[in-house]
MARTOR-600986 format. One line per field, with one value per atom (N, C-alpha, C): residue number from 1; residue in three letters; atom name; x, y, z. Coordinates in nm, 2 decimals, padded with zeros to 4 digits. Layout:
BEGIN
nr (NUM/...)
rest (ALA/...)
atom (CA/...)
px (X/...)
py (Y/...)
pz (Z/...)
***
This chain:
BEGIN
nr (1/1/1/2/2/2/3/3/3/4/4/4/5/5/5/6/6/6/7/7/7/8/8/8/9/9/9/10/10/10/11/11/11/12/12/12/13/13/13/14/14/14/15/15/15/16/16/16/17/17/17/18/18/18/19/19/19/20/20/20/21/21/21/22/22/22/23/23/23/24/24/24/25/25/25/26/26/26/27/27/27/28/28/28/29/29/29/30/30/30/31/31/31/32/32/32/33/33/33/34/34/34/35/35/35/36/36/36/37/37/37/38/38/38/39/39/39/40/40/40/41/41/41/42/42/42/43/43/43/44/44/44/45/45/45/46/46/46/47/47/47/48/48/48/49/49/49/50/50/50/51/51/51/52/52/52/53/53/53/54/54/54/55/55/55/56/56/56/57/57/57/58/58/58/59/59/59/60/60/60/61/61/61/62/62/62/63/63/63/64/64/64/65/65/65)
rest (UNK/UNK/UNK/UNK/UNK/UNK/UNK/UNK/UNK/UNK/UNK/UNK/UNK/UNK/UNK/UNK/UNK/UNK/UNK/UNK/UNK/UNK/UNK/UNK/UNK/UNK/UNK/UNK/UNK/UNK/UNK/UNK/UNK/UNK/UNK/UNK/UNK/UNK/UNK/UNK/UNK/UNK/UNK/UNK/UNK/UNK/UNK/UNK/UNK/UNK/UNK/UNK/UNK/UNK/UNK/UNK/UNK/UNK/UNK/UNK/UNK/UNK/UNK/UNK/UNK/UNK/UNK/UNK/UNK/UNK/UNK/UNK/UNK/UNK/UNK/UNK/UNK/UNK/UNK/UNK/UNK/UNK/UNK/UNK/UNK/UNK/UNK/UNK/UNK/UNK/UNK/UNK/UNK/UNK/UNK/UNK/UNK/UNK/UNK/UNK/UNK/UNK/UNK/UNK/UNK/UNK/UNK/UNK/UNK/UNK/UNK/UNK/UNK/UNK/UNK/UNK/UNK/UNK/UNK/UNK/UNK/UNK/UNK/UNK/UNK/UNK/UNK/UNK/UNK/UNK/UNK/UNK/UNK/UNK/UNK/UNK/UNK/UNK/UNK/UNK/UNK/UNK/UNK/UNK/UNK/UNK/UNK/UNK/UNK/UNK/UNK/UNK/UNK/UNK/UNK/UNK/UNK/UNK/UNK/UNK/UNK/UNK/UNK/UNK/UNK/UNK/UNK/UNK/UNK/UNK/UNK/UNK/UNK/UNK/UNK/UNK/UNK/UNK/UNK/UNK/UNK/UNK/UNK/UNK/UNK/UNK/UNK/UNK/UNK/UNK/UNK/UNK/UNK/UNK/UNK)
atom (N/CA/C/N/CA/C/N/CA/C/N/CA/C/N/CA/C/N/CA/C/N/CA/C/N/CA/C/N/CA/C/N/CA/C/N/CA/C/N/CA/C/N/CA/C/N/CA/C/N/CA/C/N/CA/C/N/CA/C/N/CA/C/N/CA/C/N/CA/C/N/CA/C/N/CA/C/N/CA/C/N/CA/C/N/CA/C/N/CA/C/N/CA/C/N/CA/C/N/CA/C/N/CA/C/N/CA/C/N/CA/C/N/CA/C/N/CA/C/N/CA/C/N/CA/C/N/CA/C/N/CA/C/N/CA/C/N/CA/C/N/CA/C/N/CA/C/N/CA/C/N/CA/C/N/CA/C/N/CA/C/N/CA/C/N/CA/C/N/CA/C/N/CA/C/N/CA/C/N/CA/C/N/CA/C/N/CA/C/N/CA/C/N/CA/C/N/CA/C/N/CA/C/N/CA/C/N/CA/C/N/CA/C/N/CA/C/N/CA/C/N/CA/C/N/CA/C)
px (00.08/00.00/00.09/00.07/00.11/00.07/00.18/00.19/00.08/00.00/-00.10/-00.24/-00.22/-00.36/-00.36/-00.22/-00.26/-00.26/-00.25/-00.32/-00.46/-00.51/-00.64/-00.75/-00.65/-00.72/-00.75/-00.63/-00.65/-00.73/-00.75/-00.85/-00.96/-00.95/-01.10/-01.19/-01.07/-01.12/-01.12/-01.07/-01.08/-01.21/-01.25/-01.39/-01.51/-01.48/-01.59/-01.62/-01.50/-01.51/-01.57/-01.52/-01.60/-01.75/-01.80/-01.92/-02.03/-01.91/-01.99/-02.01/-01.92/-01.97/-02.02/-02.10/-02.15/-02.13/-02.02/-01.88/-01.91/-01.88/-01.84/-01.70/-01.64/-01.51/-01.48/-01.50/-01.53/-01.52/-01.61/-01.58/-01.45/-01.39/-01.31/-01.17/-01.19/-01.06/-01.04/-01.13/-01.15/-01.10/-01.18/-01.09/-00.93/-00.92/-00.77/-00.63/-00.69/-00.65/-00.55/-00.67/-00.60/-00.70/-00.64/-00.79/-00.86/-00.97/-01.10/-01.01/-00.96/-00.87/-00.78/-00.70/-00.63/-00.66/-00.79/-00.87/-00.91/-00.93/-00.99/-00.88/-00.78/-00.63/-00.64/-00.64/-00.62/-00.71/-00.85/-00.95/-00.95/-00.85/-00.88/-00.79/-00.64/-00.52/-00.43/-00.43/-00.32/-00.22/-00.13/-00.03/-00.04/-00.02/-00.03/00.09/00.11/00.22/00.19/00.27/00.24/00.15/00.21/00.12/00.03/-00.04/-00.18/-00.26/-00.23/-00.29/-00.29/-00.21/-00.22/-00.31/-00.32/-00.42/-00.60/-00.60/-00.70/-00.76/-00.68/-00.69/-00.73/-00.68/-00.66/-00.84/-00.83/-00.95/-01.10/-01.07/-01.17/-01.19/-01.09/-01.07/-01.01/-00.92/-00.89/-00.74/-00.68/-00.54/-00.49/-00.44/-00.46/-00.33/-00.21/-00.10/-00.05)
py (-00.12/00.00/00.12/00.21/00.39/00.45/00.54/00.61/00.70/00.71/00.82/00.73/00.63/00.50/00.52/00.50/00.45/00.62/00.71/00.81/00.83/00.82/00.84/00.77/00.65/00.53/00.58/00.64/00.71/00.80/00.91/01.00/00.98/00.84/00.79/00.74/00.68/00.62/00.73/00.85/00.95/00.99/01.04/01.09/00.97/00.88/00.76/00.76/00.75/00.72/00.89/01.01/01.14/01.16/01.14/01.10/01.01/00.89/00.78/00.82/00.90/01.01/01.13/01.16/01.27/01.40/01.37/01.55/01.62/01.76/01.85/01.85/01.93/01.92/02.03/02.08/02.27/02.17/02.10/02.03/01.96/01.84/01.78/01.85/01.95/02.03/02.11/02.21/02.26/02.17/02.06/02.00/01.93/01.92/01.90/01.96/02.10/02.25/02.27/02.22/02.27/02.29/02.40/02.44/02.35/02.31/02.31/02.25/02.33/02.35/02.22/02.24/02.12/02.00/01.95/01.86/01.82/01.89/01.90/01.80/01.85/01.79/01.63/01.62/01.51/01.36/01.44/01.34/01.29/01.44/01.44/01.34/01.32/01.22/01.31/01.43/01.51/01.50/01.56/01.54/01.68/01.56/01.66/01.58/01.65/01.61/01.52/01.45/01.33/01.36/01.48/01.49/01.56/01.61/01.62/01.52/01.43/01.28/01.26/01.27/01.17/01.25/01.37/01.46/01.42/01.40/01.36/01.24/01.16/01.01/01.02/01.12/01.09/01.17/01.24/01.33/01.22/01.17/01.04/00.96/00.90/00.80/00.70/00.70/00.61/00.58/00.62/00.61/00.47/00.38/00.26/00.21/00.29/00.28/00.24)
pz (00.00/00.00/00.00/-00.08/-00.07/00.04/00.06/00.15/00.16/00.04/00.01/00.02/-00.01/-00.02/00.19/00.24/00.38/00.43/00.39/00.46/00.42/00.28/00.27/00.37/00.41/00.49/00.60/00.65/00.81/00.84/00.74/00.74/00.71/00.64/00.62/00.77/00.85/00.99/01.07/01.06/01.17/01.17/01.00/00.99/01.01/01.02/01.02/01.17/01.25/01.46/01.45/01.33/01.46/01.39/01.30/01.26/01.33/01.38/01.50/01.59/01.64/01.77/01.75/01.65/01.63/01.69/01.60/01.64/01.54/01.56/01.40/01.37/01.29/01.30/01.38/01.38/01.52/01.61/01.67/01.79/01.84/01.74/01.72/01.74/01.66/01.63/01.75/01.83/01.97/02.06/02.08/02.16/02.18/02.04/01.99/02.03/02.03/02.00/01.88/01.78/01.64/01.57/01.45/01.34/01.29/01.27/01.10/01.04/00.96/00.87/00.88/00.98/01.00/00.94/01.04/01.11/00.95/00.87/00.72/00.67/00.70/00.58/00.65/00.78/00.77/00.74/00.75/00.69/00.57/00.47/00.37/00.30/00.41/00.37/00.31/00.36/00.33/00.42/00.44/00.54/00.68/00.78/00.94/00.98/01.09/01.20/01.26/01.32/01.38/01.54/01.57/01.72/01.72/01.56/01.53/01.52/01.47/01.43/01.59/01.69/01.82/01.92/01.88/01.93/01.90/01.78/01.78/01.75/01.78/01.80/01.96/02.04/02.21/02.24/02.15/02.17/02.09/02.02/01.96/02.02/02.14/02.26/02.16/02.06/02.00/01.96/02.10/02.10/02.24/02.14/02.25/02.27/02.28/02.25/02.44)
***
C-alpha cells in the first residue's frame, strides 16, 4: 500500500469514529487544540504532523498505544 492510499485510509477512519460520535469538525478540532482546517487535511489524507494525528486520535478516545 502507498503512502498516500494509507493516509487516505486514516482520514477515512478518523472521519468515520467522529461521525460515530457525532462530532463537528469545530468540535473535534477545539478540543484538539488545532484548526478546522487542520482537522480538514487530515480526513482528507493530506499530510499533518504526527502529534496532530495523536491529538485527535486521544480526543476520539482512539489512541490505545
Amino acid at each position: 500500500m502507498s503512502d498516500q492510499a494509507l493516509s487516505n485510509m486514516i482520514g477515512t477512519f478518523v472521519k468515520q469514529h467522529r461521525l460515530d460520535q457525532n462530532k463537528t469538525q469545530k468540535e473535534i478540532a477545539n478540543a484538539a487544540n488545532i484548526s478546522r482546517s487542520t482537522l480538514s487535511l487530515l480526513e482528507r489524507g493530506e499530510t499533518v504532523t504526527i502529534a496532530t494525528f495523536l491529538r485527535v486520535l486521544r480526543v476520539l478516545d482512539l489512541l490505545y498505544v
